[in-house]
C-alpha positions as CSV (number, residue, x, y, z in Angstrom):
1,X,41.5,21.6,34.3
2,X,43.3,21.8,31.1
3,X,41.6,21.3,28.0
4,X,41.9,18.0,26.8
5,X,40.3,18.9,23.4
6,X,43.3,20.5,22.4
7,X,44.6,17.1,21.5
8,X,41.9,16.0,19.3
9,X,44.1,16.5,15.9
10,X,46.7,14.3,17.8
11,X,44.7,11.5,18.6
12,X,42.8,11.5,15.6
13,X,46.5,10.7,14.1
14,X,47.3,8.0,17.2
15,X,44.3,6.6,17.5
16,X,42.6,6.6,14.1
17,X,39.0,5.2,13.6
18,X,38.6,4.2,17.3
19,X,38.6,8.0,18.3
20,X,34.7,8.1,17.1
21,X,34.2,5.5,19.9
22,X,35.9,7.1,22.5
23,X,37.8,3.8,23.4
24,X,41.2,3.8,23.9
25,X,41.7,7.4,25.1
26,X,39.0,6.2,27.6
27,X,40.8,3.2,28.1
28,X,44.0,4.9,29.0
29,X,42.1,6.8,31.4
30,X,43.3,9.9,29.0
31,X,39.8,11.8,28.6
32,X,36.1,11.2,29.2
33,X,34.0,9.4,26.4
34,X,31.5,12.6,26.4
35,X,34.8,14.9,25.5
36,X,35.5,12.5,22.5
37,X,32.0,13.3,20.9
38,X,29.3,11.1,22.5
39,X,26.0,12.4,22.0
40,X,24.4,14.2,25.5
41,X,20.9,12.2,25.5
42,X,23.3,8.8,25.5
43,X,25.8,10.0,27.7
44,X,22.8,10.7,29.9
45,X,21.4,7.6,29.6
46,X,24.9,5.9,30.4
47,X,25.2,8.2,33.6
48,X,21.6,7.4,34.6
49,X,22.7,3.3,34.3
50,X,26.1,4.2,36.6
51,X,24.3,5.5,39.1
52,X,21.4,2.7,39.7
53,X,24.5,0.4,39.6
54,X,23.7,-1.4,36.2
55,X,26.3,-2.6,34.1
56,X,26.9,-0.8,31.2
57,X,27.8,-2.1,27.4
58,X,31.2,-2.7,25.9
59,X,33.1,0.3,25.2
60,X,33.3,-1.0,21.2
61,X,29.1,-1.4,22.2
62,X,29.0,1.9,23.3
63,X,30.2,3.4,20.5
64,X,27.4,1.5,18.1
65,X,24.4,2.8,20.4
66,X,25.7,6.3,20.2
67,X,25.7,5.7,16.6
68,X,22.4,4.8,16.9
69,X,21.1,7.8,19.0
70,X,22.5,10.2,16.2
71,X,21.2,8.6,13.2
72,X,17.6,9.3,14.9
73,X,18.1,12.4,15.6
74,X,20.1,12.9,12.0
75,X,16.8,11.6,10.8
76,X,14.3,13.5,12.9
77,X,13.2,10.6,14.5
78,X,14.1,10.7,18.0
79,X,12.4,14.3,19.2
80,X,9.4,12.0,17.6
81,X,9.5,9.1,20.2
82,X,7.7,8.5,23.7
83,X,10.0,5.4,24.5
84,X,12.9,3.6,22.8
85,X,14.5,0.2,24.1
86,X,17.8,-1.4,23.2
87,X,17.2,-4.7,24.5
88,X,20.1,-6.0,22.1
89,X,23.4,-5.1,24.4
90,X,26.0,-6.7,25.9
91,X,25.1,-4.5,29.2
92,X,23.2,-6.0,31.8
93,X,18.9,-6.6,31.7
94,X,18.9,-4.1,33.6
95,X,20.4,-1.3,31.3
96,X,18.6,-3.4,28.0
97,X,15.4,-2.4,29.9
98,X,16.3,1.4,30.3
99,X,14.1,3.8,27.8
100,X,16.3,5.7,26.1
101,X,14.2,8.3,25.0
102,X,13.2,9.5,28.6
103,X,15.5,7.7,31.5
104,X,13.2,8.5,34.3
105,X,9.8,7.1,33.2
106,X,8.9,4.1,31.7
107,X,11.8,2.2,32.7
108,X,10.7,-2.2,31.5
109,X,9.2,-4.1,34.4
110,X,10.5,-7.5,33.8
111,X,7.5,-9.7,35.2
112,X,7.6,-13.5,35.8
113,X,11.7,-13.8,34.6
114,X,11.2,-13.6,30.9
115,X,14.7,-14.7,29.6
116,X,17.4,-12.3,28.6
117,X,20.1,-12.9,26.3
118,X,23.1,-10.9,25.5
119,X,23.3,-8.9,22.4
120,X,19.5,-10.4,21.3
121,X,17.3,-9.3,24.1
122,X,14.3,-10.8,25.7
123,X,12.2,-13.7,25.1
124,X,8.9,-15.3,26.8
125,X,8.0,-18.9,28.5
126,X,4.8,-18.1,28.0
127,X,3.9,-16.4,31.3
128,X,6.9,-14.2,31.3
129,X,6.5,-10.8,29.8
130,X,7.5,-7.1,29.8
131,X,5.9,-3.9,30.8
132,X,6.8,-1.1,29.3
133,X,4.6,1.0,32.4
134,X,3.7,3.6,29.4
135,X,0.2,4.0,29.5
136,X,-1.2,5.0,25.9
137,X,-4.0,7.4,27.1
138,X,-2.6,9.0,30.2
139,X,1.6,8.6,29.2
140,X,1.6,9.8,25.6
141,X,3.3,12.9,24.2
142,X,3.8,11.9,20.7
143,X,1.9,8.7,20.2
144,X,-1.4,10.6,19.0
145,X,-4.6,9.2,18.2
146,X,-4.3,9.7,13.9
147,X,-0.7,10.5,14.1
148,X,1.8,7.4,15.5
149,X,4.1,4.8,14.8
150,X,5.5,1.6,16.6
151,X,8.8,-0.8,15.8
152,X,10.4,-3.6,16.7
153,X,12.7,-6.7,16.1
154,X,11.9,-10.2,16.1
155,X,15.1,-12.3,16.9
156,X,13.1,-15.8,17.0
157,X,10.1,-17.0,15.2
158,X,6.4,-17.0,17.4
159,X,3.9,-15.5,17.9
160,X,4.5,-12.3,19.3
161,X,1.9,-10.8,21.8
162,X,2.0,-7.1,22.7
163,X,0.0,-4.2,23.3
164,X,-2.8,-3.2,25.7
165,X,-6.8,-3.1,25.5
166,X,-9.5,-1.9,27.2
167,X,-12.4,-3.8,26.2
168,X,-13.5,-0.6,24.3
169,X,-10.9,0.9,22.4
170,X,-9.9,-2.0,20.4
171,X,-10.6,-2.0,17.2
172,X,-7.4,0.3,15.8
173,X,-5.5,-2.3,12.9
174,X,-2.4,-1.0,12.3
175,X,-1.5,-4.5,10.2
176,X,-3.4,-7.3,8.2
177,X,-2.6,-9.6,5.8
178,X,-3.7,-13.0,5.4
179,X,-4.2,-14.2,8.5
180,X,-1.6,-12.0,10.3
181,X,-3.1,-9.1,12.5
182,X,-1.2,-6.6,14.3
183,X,-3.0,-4.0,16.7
184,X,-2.0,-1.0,18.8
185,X,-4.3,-2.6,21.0
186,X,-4.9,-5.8,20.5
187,X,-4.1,-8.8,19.3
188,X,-0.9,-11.1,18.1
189,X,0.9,-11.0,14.8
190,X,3.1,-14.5,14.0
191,X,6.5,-13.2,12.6
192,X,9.5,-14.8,11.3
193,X,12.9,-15.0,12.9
194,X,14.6,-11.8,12.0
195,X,12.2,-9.4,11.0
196,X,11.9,-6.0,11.4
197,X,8.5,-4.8,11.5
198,X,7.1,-1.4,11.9
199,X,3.6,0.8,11.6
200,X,3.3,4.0,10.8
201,X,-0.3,6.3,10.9
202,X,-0.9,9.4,9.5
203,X,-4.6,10.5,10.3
204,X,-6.8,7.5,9.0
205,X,-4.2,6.0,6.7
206,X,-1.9,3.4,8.2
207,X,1.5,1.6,6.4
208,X,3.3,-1.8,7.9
209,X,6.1,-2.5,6.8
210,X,8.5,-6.0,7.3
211,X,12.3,-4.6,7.4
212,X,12.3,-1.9,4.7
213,X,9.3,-3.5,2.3
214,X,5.9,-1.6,2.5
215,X,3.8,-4.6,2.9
216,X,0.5,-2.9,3.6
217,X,-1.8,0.1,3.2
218,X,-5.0,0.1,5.8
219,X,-7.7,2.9,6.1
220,X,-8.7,3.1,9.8
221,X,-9.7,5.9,11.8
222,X,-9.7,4.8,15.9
223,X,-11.9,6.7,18.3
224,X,-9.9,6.5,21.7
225,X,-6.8,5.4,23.0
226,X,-6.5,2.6,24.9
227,X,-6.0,3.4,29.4
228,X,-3.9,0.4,30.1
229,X,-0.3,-0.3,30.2
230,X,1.7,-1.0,27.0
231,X,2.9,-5.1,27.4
232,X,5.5,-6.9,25.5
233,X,5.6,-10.5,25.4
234,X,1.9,-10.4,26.5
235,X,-1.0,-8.7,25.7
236,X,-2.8,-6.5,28.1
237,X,-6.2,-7.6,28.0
238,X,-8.4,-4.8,30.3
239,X,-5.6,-5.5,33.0
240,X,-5.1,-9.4,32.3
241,X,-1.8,-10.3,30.4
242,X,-2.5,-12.8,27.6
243,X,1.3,-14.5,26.9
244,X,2.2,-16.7,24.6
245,X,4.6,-18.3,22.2
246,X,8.5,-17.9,22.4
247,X,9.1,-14.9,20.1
248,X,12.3,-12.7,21.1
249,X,12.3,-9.1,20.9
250,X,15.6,-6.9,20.5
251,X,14.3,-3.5,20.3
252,X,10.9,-1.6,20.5
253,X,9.7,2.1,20.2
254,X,6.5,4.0,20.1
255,X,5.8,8.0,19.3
256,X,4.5,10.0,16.6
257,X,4.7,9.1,12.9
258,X,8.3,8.6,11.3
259,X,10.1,7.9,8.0
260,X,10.4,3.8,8.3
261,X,13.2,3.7,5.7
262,X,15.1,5.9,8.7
263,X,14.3,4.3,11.8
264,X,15.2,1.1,9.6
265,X,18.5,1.4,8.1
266,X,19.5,3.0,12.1
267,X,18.4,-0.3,13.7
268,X,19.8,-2.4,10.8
269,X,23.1,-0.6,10.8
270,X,23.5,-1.0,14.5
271,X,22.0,-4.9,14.9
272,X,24.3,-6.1,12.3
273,X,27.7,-4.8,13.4
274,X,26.9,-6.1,16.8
């Protein structure tokens, strides 16, 4: 098989900016996306989608989310993670509910229909909800007791619900203020439309931060993590999902602790050119 690579100077001259996307020599049925530069762990994770039969994002889309892979990893942050969804894509429900980080476990159970919309992600009725089938005590690689982190993206105001308890272990803050709570375990934090929101521990001290604003320094040191499934949309209260409100979510990821200024500008950078 000759090697196609040989004409990288050539269509970096014919094809200009779209080369970094792989699009139109993939188009023209030229050359493979993966010879044109896309990152292994997505090209895995678009492989893994083509052979369950999902239907895979935009080739202009594909190009952002491979963006979005490196920046992690340019950053550190993706080694750091246990899961990482993209529910914001233009590809199917079932390829938003793919984790990224590890394509073989954890993939979302959608429960009850929750509703997904293109290039936003998924949103509750108030029974639907998502499971992310990541259990924090037995599942966990990264996601340590004193050393963690959590994101995600609010598309539309309500009150979000997500996390798991076990009628023990629930007493881990990782955000207050006001009247707002927001638990690894437990319960619901109210967030405007179009908020980024993140929590980051580092042995008793936790940060939260709302898009790239540090909004809060808590002291807590937890005991346990909690044996129960991870929920979005819901909370998983010792087995029983508690769902409510009509908040959207467009991404989510949990692991070890990370630079929120990084994980921040990656999402923002790849939300807003979508």
């Amino acid at each position: 098989m000759p090697d196609f690579g040989i004409f990288r100077g050539f269509n970096e001259k014919l094809f200009g900016d779209k080369l970094v996307a792989g699009q139109l020599p993939t188009q023209l049925g030229l050359i493979g996306s993966e010879v044109f530069g896309f990152d292994p762990d997505y090209q895995d994770i678009l492989d893994y989608a083509t052979t369950q039969g999902y239907t895979l994002p935009s080739l202009s889309q594909q190009a952002l989310q491979n963006q979005l892979v490196v920046d992690l990893k340019d950053a550190g942050i993706w080694s750091a993670l246990d899961v990482f969804y993209v529910f914001a894509t233009d590809g199917d429900s079932d390829f938003a509910s793919i984790n990224w980080r590890d394509t073989s476990n954890f993939e979302i159970t959608e429960v009850n229909s929750p509703t997904f919309t293109s290039n936003q992600g998924f949103a509750s009725d108030g029974t639907s909800y998502l499971n992310t089938n990541y259990n924090v005590l037995n599942d966990s690689t990264n996601f340590q007791l004193l050393s963690n982190g959590l994101a995600y993206y609010i598309t539309e105001v309500g009150i979000f619900h997500h996390g798991a308890r076990d009628g023990v272990n629930d007493t881990q803050i990782f955000y207050s203020v006001d009247a707002k709570r927001h638990q690894i375990r437990a319960k619901d934090y109210t967030i405007a439309n179009n908020t980024y929101f993140a929590s980051v521990r580092n042995g008793s001290s936790v940060a939260g931060y709302e898009n790239n604003t540090n909004v809060l320094n808590y002291t807590n040191t937890p005991t346990a993590l909690t044996n129960q499934d991870y929920l979005l949309l819901a909370l998983n209260n010792v087995g029983t999902p508690i769902t409510a409100g009509t908040a959207e979510i467009s991404f989510f990821t949990m692991g070890d602790q990370f630079n929120n200024s990084d994980m921040y500008n990656a999402w923002n950078d790849y939300y807003t050119a979508l």
